[in-house]
LOVEX-738644 format. One record per residue (C-alpha): residue in one letter; x negated, y negated, z; residue number from 0. Coordinates in nm, 4 decimals. Layout:
<pts>
- rest  xx  yy  zz  nr
- a  X  Y  Z  NUM
...
</pts>
This chain:
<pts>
- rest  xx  yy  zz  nr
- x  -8.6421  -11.5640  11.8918  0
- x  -8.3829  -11.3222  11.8094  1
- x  -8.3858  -11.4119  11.4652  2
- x  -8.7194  -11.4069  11.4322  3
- x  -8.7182  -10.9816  11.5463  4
- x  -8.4146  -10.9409  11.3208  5
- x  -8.6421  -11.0765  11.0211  6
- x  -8.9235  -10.8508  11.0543  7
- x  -8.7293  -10.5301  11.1168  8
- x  -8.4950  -10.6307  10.7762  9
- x  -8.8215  -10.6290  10.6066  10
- x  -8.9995  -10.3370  10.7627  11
- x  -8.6680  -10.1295  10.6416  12
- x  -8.6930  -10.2881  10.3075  13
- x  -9.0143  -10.0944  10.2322  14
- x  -8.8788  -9.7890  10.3762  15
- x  -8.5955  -9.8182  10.1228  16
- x  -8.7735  -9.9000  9.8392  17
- x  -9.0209  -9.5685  9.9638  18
- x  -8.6921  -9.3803  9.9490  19
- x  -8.5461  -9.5548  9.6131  20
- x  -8.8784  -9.4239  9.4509  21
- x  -8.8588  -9.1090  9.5797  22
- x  -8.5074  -9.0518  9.5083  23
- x  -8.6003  -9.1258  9.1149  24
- x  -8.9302  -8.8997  9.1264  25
- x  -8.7001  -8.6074  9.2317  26
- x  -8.4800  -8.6845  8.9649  27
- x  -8.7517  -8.7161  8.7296  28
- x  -8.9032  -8.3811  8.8367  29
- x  -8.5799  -8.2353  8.8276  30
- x  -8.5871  -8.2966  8.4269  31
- x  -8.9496  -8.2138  8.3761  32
- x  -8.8194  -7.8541  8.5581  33
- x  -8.5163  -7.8627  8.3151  34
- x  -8.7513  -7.8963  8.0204  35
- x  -8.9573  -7.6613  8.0865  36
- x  -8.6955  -7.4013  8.1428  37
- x  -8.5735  -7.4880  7.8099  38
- x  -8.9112  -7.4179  7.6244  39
- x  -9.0014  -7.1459  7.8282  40
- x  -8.6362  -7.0117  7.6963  41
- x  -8.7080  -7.0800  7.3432  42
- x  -9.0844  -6.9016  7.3725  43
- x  -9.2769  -7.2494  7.3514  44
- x  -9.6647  -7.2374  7.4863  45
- x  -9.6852  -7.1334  7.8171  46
- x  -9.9591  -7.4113  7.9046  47
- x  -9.6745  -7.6371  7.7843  48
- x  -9.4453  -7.4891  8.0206  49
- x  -9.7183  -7.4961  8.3033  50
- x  -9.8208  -7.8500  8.2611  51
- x  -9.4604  -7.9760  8.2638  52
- x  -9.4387  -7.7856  8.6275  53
- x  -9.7581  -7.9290  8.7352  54
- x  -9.6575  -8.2764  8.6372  55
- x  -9.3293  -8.2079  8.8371  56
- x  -9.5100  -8.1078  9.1428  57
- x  -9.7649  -8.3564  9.1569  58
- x  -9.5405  -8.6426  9.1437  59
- x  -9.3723  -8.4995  9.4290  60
- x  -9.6752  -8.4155  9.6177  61
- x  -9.7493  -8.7839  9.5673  62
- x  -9.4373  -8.9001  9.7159  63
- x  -9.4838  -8.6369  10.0072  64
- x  -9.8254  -8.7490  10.1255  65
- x  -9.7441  -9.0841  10.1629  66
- x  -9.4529  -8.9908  10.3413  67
- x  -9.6939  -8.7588  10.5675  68
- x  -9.9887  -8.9853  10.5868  69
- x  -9.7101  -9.2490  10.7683  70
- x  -9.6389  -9.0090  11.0280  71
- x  -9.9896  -8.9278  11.1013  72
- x  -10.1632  -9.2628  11.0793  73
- x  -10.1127  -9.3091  11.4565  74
- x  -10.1654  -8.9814  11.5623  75
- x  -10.5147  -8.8050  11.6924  76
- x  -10.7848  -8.7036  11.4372  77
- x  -10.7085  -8.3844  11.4390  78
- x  -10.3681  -8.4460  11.2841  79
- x  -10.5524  -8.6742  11.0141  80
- x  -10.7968  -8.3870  10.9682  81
- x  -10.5326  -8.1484  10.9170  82
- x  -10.3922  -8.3921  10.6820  83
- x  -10.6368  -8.4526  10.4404  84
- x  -10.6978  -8.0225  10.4792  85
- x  -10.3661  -7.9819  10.3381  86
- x  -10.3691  -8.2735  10.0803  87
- x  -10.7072  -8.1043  9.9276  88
- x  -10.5167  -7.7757  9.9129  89
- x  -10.2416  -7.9069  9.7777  90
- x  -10.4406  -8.0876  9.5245  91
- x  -10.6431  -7.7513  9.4274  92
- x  -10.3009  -7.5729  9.4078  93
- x  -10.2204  -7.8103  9.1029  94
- x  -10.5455  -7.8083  8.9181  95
- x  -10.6796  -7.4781  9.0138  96
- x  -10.3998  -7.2694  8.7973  97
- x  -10.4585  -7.5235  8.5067  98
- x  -10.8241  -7.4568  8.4730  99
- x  -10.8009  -7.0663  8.5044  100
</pts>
């Protein structure tokens, strides 16, 4: 019986690290889009360039970040999934609003 708990919880944490493992190597990778950009911005290289390199950034980390939040709320009362999907939708218009204007 033991064993069989022991199991389960070895693979529940298993996902958890391989959530973490990912988002360990987003951050990196949004670290160098951020590093890029900083670099063309510095040698006067299109400002949409520069932009979309940020956005890029930030939405892989906003990806990361609402499955992160969307496991805390999951169990919670509606109005914490309501104000979950309130702030994914602003997050989301925060990214593509600037690139459209």
């Amino acid at each position: 019986m033991a064993n069989k708990s022991s199991k389960s919880s070895t693979k529940k944490s298993s996902n958890v690290w391989g959530l973490n493992k990912v988002s360990m190597w987003i951050l990196v990778a949004a670290a160098l889009l951020y590093v890029i950009a900083m670099i063309l911005k510095l040698v006067n290289v299109d400002f949409v360039a520069v932009t979309a390199l940020q956005n890029v950034a930030m939405a892989a980390m906003a990806v990361i970040v609402s499955i992160l939040a969307w496991r805390y709320v999951r169990n919670k009362e509606m109005v914490w999934k309501v104000l979950y999907v309130l702030c994914l939708l602003l997050v989301i218009a925060g990214i593509i609003v600037p690139l459209c204007v």
